[in-house]
N, CA, C and O of each residue as an XYZ file, in Angstrom:
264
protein
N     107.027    106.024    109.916
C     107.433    105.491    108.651
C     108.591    104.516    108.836
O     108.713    103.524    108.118
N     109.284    104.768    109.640
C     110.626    103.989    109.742
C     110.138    102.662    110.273
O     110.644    101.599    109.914
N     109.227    102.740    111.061
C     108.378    101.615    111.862
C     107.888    100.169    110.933
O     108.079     98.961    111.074
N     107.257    100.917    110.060
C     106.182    100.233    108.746
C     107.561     99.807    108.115
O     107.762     98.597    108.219
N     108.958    100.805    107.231
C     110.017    100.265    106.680
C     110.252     99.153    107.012
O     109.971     98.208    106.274
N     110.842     98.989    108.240
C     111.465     97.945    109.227
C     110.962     96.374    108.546
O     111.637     95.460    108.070
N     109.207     96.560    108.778
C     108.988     95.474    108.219
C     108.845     94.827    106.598
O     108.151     93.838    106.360
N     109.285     95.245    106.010
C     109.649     95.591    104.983
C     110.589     94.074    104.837
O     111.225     93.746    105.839
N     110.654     93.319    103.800
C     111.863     92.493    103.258
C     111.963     92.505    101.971
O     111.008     92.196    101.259
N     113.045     92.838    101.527
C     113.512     93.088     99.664
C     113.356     92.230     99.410
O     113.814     91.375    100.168
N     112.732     91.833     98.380
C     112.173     91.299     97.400
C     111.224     90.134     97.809
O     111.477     88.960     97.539
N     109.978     90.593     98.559
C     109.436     89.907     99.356
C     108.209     90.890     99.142
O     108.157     91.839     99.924
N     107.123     90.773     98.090
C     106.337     91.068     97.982
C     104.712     90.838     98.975
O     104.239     89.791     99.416
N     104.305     91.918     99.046
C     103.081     92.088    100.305
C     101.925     90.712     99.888
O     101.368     89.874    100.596
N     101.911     90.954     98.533
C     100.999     89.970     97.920
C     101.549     89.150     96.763
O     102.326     89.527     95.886
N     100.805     87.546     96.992
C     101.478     86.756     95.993
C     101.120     87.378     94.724
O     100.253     88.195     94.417
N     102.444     86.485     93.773
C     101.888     87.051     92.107
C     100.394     86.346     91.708
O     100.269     85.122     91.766
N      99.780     86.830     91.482
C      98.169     86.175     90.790
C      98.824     85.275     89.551
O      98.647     85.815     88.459
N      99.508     84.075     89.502
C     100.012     83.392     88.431
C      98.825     82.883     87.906
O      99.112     82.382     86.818
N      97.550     82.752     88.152
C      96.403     82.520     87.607
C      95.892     83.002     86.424
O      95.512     82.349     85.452
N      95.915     84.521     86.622
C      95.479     85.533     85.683
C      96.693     85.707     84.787
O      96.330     86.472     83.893
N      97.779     85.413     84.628
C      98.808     85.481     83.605
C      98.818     84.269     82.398
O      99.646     84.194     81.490
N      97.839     83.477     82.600
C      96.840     82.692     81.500
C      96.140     82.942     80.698
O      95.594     82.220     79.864
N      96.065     84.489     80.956
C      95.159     84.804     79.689
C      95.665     86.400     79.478
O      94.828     87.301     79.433
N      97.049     86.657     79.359
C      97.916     87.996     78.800
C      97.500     87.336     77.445
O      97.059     86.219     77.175
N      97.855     88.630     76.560
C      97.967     88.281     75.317
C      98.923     89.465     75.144
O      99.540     90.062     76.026
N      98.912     89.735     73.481
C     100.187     90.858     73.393
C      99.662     92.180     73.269
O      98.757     92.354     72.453
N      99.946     92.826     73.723
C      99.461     94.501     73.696
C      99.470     94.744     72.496
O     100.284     94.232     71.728
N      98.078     96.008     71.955
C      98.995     96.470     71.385
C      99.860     97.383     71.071
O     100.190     97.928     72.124
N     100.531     97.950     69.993
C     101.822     98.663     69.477
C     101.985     98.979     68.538
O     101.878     98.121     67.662
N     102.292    100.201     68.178
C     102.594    101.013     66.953
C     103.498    100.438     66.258
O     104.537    100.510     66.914
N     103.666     99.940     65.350
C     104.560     98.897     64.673
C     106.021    100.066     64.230
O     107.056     99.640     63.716
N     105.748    101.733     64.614
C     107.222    102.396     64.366
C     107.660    102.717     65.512
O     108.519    103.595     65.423
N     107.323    102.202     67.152
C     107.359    102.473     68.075
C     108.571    101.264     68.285
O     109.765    101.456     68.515
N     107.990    100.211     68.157
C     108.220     99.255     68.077
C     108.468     97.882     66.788
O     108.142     96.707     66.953
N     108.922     98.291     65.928
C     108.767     97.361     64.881
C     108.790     95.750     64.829
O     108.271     95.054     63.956
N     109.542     95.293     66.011
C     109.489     93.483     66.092
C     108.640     93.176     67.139
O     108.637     92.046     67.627
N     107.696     94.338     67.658
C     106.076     93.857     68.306
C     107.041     94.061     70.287
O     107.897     94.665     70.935
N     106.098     93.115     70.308
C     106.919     93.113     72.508
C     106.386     92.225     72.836
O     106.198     91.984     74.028
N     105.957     91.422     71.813
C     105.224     89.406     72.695
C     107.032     88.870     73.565
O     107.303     88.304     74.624
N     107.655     89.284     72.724
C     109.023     88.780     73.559
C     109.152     89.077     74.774
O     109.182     88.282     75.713
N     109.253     90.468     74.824
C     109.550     90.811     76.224
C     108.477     90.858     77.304
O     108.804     91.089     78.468
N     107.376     90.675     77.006
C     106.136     90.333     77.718
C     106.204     88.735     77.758
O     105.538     88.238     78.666
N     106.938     87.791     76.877
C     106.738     86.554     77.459
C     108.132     86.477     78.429
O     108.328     85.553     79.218
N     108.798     87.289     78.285
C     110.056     87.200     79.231
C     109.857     87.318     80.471
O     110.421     86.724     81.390
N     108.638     88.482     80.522
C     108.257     89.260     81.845
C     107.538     87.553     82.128
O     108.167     86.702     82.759
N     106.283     87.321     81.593
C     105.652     86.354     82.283
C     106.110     85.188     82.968
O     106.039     84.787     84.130
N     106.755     84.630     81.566
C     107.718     83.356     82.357
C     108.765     84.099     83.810
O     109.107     83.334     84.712
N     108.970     84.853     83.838
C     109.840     85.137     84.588
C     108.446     85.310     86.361
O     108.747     85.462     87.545
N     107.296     85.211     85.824
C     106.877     85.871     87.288
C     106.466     84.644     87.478
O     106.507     84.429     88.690
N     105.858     83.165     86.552
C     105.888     81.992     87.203
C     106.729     81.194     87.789
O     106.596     80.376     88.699
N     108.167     81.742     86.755
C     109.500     80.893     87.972
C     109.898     81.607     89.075
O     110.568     81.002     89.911
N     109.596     82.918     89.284
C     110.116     82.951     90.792
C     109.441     82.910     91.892
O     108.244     83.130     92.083
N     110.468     82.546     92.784
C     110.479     82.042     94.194
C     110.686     83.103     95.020
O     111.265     84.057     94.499
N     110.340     83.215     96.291
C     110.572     84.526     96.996
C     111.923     83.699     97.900
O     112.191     82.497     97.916
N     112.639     84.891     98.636
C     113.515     84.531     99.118
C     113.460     83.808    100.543
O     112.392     83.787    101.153
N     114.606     83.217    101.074
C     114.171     82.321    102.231
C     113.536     83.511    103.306
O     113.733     84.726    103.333
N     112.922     82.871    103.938
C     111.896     83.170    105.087
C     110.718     84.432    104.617
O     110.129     85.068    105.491
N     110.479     84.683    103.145
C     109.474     84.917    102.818
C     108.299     84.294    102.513
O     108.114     83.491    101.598
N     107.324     84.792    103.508
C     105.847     84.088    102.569
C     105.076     85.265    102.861
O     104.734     85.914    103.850
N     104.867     85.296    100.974
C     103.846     87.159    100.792
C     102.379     86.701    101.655
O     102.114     85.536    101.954
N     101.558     87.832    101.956
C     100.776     88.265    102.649
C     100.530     87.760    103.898
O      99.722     88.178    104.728
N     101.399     86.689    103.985
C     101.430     86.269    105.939
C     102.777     87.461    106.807
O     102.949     87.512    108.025
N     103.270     87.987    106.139
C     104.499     88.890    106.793
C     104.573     89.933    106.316
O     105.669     90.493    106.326
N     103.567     90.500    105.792
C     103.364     91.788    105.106
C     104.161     92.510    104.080
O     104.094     93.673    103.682
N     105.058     91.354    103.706
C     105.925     92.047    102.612
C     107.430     91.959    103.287
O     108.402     92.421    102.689
């Protein structure tokens, strides 16, 4: 296990984000007393947020296993 860790880099995901398929999220849905102002917000927060990032220097996902 310590072996597999090793190769391991924080925040350096095994596989790229599929920014492809985040073209067609829409908004979940939600119990409007769970939630009363819905969650398109924080689901567009999440999204935009997974097309602007960048992995860190000397990451590239699935050529270095993460």
């Amino acid at each position: 296990m310590s072996e597999a860790e090793a190769t391991l880099q924080e925040g350096c995901p095994a596989l790229p984000v599929p920014v492809r398929e985040l073209d067609f999220t829409r908004e979940p849905g939600v119990n409007r007393i769970d939630a009363p102002e819905g969650v398109s917000q924080a689901q567009d927060a999440r999204v935009d947020a997974l097309l602007t990032w960048k992995p860190p220097a000397g990451c590239t996902p699935a050529k270095d296993g993460g």
